[in-house]
ZASELO-73432 format. One record per residue: residue in three letters; x negated, y negated, z of N, C-alpha, C, O in turn. Coordinates in steps of 0.1 Angstrom, whole numbers, plus 5000, padded with zeros to 4 digits. Atoms other than C-alpha are relative to their C-alpha. Example, Ala and Ser with C-alpha at 12.3 -4.5 7.8 and 13.67 -1.06 7.14 Angstrom:
ZASELO-73432
ALA499150125000487750455078499149885000498149885007;SER500950115000486350115071500849895008500349785009;
This chain:
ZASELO-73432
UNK498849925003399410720656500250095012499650185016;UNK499749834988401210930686500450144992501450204996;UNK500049855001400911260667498750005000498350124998;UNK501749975002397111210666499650005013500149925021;UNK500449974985395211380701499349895004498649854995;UNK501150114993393311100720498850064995498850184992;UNK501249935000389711140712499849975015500549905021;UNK500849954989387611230744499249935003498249944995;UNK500650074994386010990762498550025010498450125017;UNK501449964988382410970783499549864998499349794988;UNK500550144991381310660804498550045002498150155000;UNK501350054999377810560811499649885003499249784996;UNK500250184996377510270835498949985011498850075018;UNK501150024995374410120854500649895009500849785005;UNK499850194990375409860885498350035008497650135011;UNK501150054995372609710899500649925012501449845008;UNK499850134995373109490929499049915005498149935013;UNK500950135003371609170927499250005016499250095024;UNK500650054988369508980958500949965013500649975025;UNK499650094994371808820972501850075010502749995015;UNK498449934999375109120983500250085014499750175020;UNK499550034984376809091013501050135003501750154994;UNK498749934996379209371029500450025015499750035025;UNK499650034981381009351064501350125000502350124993;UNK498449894999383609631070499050105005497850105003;UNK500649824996383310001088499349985013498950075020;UNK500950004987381709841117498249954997497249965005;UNK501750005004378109721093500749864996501849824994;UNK500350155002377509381088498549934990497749864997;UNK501150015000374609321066499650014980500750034974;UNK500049985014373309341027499750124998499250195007;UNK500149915006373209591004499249994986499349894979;UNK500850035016370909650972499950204995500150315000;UNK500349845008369709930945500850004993501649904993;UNK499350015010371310020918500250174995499450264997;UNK499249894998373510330907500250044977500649984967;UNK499849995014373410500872501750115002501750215008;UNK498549935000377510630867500050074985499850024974;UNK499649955014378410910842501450105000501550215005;UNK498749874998382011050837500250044985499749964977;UNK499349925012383411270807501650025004502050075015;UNK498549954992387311270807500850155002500950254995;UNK499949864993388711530828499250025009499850055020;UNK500850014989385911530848499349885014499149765012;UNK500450164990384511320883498949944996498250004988;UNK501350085004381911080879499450055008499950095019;UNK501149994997378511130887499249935001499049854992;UNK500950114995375910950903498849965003498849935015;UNK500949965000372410920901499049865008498949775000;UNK500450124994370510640926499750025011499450125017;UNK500250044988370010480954500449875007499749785005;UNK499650134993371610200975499950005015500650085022;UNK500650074991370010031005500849945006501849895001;UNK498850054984371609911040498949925005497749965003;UNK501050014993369809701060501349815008502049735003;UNK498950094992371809461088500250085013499450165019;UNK500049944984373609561122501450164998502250204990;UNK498449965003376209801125500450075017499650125024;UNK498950034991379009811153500350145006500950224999;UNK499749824998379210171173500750055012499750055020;UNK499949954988380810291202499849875009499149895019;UNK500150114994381209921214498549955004498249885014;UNK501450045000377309871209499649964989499850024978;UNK500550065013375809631185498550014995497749924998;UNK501049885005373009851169499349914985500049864976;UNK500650075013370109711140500350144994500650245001;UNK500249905009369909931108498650005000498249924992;UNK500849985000366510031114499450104984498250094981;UNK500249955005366710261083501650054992502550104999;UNK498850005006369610291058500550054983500449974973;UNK499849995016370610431024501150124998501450215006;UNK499349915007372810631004499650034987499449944978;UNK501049975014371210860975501050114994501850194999;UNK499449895011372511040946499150074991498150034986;UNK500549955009371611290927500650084987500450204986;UNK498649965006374011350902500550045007499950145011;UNK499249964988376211420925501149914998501049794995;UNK498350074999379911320928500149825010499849785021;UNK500250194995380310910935500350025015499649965023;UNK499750054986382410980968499250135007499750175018;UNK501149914992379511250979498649955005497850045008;UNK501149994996376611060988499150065010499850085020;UNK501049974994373411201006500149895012499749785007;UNK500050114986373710971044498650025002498150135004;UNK500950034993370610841054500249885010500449775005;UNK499950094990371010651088499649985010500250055019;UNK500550054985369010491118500449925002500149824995;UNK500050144994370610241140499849985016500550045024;UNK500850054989368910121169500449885007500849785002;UNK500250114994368709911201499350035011499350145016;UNK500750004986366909851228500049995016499849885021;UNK499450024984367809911265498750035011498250145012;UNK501050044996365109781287498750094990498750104978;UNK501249965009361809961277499950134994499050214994;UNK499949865006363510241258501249994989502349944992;UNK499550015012365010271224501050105002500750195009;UNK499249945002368310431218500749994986501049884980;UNK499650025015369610541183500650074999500550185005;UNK499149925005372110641164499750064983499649984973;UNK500249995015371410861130501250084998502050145006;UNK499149965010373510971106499650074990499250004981;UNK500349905015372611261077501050044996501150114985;
């Protein structure tokens, strides 16, 4: 009935990603895993509680760099706020040069 208020809504969703998940954009080339617990209430942002794993090359400053070390963590924390964890690395003769990211 439209004289009756919406009831109020709250989400509770779990992705997981599988073995096998590819992503290529941003300059990273490489898979991704882990899995993400989502919770919104309406009116408010979702939240995010996890961890999701990088591991591939990624593209920097016209240098093609391994992901030596890669993730994005939540702690309830807002979906587009993750925690950056990032090492990418290469090797120029007998000395390592890297790029991190926090």
């Amino acid at each position: 009935d439209a004289d009756e208020p919406a009831r109020p809504w709250r989400a509770r969703v779990r992705v997981t990603l599988g073995d096998d998940v590819r992503l290529e954009g941003f300059g990273f080339t490489g898979t991704v895993a882990g899995s993400l617990d989502i919770s919104q209430v309406q009116g408010a942002q979702a939240l995010a509680t996890g961890e999701i794993t990088l591991a591939g090359r990624y593209d920097a400053y016209g240098q093609r760099l391994t992901i030596a070390r890669g993730g994005l963590r939540y702690a309830n924390s807002p979906l587009g706020e993750p925690a950056i964890d990032l090492r990418a690395e290469r090797k120029v003769r007998d000395r390592t040069v890297a790029l991190e990211v926090t």
